[in-house]
N, C-alpha and C positions, 0 to 999 in steps of 0.2 A: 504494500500500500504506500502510495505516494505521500508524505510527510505533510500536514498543512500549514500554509505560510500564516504567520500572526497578521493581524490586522493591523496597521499602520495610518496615519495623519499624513506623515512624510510623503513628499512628490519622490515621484521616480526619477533616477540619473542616472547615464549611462558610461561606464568607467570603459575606456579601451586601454587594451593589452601591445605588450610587443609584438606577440602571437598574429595579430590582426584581430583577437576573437573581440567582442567585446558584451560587457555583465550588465545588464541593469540592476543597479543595486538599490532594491526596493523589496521590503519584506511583502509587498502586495504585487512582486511579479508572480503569479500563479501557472503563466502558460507559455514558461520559457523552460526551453527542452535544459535536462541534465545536462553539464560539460564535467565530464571523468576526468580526474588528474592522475588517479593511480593508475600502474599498469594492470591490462588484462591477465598480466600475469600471477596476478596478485594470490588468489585464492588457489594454484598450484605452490608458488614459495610458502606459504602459508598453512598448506592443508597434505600438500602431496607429498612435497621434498623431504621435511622434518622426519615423517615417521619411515618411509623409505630409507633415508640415511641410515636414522639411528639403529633400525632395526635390521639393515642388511649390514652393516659395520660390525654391530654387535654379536651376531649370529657368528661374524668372522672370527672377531674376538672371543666370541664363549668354545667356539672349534678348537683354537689354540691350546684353550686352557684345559677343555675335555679331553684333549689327546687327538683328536677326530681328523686334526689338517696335518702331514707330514710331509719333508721336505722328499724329494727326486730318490734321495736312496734309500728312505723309510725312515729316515731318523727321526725325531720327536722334535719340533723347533725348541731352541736355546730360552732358558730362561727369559733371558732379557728381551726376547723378544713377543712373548708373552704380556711384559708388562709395557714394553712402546704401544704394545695394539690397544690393551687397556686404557693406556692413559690419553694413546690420540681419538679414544672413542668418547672418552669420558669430555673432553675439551672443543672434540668436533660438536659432540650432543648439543654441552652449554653453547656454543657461539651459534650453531645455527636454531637451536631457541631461543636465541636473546635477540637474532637477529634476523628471524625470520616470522615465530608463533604472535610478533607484537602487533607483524603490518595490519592495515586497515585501511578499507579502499573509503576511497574521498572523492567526495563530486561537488560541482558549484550550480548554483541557483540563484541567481539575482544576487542579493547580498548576504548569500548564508551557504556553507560548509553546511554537506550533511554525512555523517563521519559512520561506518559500519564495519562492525568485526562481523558481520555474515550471520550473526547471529539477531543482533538489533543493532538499531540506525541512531545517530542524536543528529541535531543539527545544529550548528554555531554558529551564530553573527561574527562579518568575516572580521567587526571590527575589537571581537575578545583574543584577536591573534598580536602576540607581542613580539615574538621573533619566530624567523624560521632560515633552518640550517641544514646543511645538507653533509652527508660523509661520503668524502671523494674518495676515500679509498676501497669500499667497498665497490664492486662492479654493478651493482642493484643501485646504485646512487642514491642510498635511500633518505628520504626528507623529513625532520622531524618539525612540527609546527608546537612551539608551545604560547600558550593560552594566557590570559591576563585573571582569568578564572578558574573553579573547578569546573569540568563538563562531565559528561556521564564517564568517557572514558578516561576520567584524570587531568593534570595539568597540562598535559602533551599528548600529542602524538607520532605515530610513526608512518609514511607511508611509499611505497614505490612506485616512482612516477615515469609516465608514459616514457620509454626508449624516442629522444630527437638526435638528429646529428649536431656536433657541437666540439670544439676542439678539447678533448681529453682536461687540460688543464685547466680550463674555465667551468662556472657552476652553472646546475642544467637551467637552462631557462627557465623553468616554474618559480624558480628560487624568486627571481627578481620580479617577476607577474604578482605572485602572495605578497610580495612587500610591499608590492603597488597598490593591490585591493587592498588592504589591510589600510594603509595609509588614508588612501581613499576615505574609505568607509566609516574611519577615527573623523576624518576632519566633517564629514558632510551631518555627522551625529556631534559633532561638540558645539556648546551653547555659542547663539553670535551675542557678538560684545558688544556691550551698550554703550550708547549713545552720549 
């Protein structure tokens, strides 16, 4: 079910992007399509890869230790290599939990973030967004937006945004788009000064 926009006083305005797209940022836009920031590939890093990983790594690792995997001329692997499998399983697990089970796909509407782990959806006024950063070192680029508030899912979030082409070194363009709504939508909501 489609989220419903609050009722609002505020005129409508229309914020444009780098992208060309451009938002009306008005909590009474009601019949302006979804624009997705995360990738489609969200709910595979998120849903498939993790237990996949964890659970064929580990099957490797539990073979090790059961005796079940042997080298070419039947001998039983070495110690030590028992416990490297163990512990790149144990370290693989944490980072692609920490770095995959958190994403959550994000779409825009007029002027509101509506935020879902696939489970349930919140939505955010773009203007409770205080910064947003991105880690370049990860290949997922992944973007974390944190909030000037709590929301349903916390003070941040995490999300993996659409694959653009863009020179490796520089930050993905959403980065600088969010900065722009965000700004936007602070100033068009702050009191005008008196007279």
């Amino acid at each position: 079910m489609r989220p419903t926009a609050l009722a609002s006083s505020e005129p409508d305005s229309v914020t444009a992007m780098p992208s060309g797209f451009a938002f009306v940022a008005s909590p009474m836009a009601r019949n302006i399509m979804y624009t997705t920031l995360s990738s489609a590939q969200t709910f595979f890093m998120k849903f498939v890869l993790p237990p996949v990983w964890i659970t064929g790594f580990g099957m490797g690792a539990m073979g090790l230790w059961m005796g079940d995997l042997h080298a070419n001329h039947g001998m039983a692997p070495p110690d030590f290599m028992k416990w490297q499998f163990l512990l790149a399983w144990v370290l693989g697990s944490t980072f692609i939990l920490w770095s995959c089970a958190r994403l959550k796909r994000v779409r825009l509407d007029g002027g509101r973030l509506f935020v879902s782990n696939y489970l349930r959806e919140s939505s955010v006024p773009l203007a409770m967004i205080d910064e947003v950063t991105e880690n370049r070192w990860l290949n997922i680029r992944p973007v974390t937006l944190r909030f000037r508030g709590a929301t349903d899912f916390g003070d941040r979030i995490c999300f993996m945004p659409k694959a653009r082409w863009f020179p490796f070194w520089r930050p993905h363009p959403i980065v600088e788009e969010l900065r722009q709504l965000a700004r936007a939508a602070r100033t068009q909501r702050a009191p005008a000064p008196r007279a």
